[in-house]
N, C-alpha and C positions, 0 to 999 in steps of 0.2 A: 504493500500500500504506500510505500513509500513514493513510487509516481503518481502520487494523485487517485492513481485507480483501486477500488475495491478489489481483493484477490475472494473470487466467487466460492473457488474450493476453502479459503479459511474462512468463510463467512459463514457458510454453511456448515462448518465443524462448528464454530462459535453457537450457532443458534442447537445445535443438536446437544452440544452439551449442557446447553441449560435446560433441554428437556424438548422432545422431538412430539411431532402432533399433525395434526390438520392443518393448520395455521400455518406450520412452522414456515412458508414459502412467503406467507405475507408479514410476518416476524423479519424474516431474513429483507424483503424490501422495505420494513421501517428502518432498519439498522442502517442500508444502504444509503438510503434518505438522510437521514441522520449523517452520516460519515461525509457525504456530499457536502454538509454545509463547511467543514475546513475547507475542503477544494473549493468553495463558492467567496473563502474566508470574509463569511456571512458579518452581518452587524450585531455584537453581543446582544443586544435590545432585542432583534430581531428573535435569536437563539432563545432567549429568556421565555418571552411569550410561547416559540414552539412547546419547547419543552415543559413550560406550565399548563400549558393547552394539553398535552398528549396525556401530562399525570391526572388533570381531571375527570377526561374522557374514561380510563385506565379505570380508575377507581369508580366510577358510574358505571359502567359495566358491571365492573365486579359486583357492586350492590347489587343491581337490577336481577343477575344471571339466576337466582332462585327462584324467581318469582316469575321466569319466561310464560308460565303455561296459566297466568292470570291474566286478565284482560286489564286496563286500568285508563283511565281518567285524568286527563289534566282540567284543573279547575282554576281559574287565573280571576283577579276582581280585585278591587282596592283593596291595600292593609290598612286603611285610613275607615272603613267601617264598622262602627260600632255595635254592641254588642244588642242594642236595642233598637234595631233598627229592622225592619222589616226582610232589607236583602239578607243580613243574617242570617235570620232564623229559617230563610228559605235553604242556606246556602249553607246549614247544619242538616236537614231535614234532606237536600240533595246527597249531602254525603253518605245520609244513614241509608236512604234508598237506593243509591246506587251499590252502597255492599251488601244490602238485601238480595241483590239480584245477581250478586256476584263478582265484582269489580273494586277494584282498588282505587285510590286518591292520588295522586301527585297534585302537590301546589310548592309555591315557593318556601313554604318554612314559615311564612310570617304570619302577622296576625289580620286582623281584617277577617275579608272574605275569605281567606287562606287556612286562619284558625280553627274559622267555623267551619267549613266541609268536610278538614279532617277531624275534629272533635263530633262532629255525624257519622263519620267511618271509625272513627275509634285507632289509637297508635297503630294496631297490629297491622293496620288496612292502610297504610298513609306513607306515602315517602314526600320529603323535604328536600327541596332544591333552593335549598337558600344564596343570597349572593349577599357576598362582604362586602356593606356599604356603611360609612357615619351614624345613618340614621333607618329608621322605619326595620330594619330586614333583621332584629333580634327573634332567634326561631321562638314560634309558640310552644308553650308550655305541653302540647297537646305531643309534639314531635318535639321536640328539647332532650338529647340524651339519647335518641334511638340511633339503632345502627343504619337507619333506611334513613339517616339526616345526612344530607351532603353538601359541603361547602364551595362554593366556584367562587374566583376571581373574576373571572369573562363571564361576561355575560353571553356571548357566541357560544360556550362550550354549554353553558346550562343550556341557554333557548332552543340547542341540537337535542339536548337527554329530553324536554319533554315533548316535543313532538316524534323522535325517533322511540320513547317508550309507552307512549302511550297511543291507543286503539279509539282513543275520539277525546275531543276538546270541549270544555264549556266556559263562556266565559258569564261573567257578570258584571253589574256597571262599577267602572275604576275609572282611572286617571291615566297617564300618560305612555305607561308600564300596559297599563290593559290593551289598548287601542295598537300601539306598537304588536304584541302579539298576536290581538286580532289579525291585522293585517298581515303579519308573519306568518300564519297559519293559512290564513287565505291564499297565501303568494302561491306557498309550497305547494299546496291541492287544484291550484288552478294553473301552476308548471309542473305537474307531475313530478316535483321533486319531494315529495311526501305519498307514503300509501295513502289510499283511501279510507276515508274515515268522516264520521259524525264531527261536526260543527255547529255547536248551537249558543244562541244567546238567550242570556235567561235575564228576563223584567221583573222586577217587583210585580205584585198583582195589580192589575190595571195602571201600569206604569209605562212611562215613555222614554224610558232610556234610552234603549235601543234603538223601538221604533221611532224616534227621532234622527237616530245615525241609520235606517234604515232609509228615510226620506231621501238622504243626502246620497248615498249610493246610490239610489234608484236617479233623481232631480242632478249631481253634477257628474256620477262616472257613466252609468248606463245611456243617459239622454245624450251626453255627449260624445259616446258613442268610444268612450275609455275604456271600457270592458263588455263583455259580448251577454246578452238575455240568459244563456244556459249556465253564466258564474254562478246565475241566484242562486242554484240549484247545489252549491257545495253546504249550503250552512240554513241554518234555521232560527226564527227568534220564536219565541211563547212567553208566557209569564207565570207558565203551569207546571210547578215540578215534575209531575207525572208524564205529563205531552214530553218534558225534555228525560227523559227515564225510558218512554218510551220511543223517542226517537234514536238514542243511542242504542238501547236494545233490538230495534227493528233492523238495523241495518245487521244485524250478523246473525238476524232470522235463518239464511239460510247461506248467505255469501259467509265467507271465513276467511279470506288472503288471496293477496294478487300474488305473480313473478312475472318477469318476464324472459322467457328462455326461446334461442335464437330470436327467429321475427316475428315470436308469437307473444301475446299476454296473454295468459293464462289466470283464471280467476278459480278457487278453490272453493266448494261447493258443497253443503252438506248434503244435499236433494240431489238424486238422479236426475242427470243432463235430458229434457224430454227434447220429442219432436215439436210436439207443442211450444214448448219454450225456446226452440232454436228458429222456429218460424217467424216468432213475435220479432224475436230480436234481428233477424236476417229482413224484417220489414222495417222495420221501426228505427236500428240506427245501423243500418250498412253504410251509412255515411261513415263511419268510425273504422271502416275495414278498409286498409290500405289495399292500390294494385291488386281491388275487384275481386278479394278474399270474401270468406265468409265466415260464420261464426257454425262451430263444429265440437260436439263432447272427444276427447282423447284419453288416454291414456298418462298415469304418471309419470313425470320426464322418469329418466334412470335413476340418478341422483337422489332421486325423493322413495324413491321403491321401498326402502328400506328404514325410513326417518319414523318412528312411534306417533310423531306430532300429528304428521300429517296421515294417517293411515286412518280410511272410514271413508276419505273422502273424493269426492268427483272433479273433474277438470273440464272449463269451459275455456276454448281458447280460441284468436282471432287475431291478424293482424294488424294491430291496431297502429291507427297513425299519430300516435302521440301530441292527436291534439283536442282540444274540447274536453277536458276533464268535467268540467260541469255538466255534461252530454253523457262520459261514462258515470256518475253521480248518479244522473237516470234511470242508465241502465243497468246499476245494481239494486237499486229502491224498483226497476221490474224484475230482474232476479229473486227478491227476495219476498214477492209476491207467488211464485211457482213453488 
């Protein structure tokens, strides 16, 4: 390595003796990556952030990894609400309902709307994504102490753990933290850079939070023609716990998980693939099927033959042209109708 270059046969001894795996091939390309930045003789600042980035991520995993085969919930809303206020005590009553029915909590740690959803799911059901700040982001007492409490620096490294761990979003009315996420989340599902998943906004009872910021989407991005009619279609507002309990529930009715392998996406299926159901969908959005494909039940890639996870279940797949997410949003709220 002394010219600069990585020697691939010591690298690959290196990664094996710390313990050989699956991974070990994307192991040996972080190392790689890493070693690159002396050859790049990178800016220590620059290094500093990598390297704090890569130990959060590291350790988010690790928490996360037991608790793969749970389904879970991000819940995001002011820490600036109090305890007697209406959003509250919906947004204790959303957490107790949602681990009713099976699902876990993620919120940031803090107090507000954060404390109350996980003191509705109770510690054992709750994980904390707190961020080190001066003010406001002291964990609640509810998660204070648990091993599922996780500390970030970046705010990039958390806002990746809880869209990447959790299986649908809720938010409630916040401040400046809320709205930023919203929008974060929206980004992701309307560029396919997030799986599919539940997005809902939850109002006070007969309240206008939302549907206030609802006006505004509809009157300056859709009117103007900023975002296309079938975005609406990624997210939901209510002011009815149950409507939003039942909206995150509804979607994994019968859909379970996308991939996408070769030029196909493949969407994973509790329910037998019908003809019935490939006719609807073969009418209804062949627009979504790249180079005059169509939509077809298959077989599980090789790969998965053998994974526990995934065994029970059905493969629905189609060329899809990676665009109109809010189109395929659709089409899994008709899937999940069959």
């Amino acid at each position: 390595m002394g010219n600069g270059k990585v020697d691939s046969a010591l690298l690959e001894q290196l990664v094996r003796s710390c313990g050989d795996g699956e991974n070990a091939d994307l192991v040996q390309e972080l190392v790689r990556t890493a070693l690159r930045l002396l050859e790049d003789k990178a800016d220590r600042l620059d290094v500093k952030v990598m390297t704090a980035a890569l130990k959060e991520l590291r350790y988010a995993a690790k928490v996360f990894a037991p608790y793969r085969d749970r389904r879970k919930v991000t819940v995001f809303g002011s820490a600036r609400t109090r305890p007697d206020t209406e959003e509250y005590r919906q947004a204790v009553a959303f957490g107790r309902a949602l681990v009713e029915r099976g699902f876990m909590i993620i919120t940031g740690g803090g107090e507000g709307i954060m404390g109350a959803a996980q003191r509705g799911a109770g510690r054992e059901n709750s994980f904390g994504l707190n961020i080190c700040l001066p003010f406001e982001q002291e964990p609640n007492e509810e998660i204070a102490g648990d091993s599922k409490l996780i500390h970030f620096k970046y705010f990039f490294t958390r806002k990746l753990c809880f869209m990447k761990e959790s299986d649908a979003v809720a938010l409630f009315p916040g401040g400046f933290g809320t709205h930023d996420e919203a929008f974060e989340a929206l980004t992701l599902m309307q560029t396919g850079k997030s799986q599919p998943k539940p997005l809902v906004f939850i109002d006070r009872p007969r309240g206008n939070y939302w549907k206030t910021w609802w006006r505004f989407v509809e009157d300056q991005l859709l009117d103007r023609d900023l975002i296309d009619r079938h975005d609406l279609a990624l997210f939901r507002i209510t002011d009815d716990i149950d409507e939003a309990c039942a909206e995150i529930c509804g979607f994994y009715r019968n859909y379970h998980s996308s991939r996408y392998w070769r030029d196909q996406l493949i969407l994973r299926v509790r329910h037998p693939v019908t003809e019935s159901l490939l006719r609807t969908l073969n009418e209804r959005f062949g627009d979504l099927c790249a180079n005059g494909g169509r939509f077809r039940a298959m077989e599980s890639p090789p790969e998965e033959e053998n994974d526990p996870r995934l065994a029970g279940l059905y493969r629905l797949a189609f060329p899809f042209t990676r665009t109109a997410f809010g189109r395929l949003r659709m089409l899994i709220d008709v899937v999940n109708q069959h």
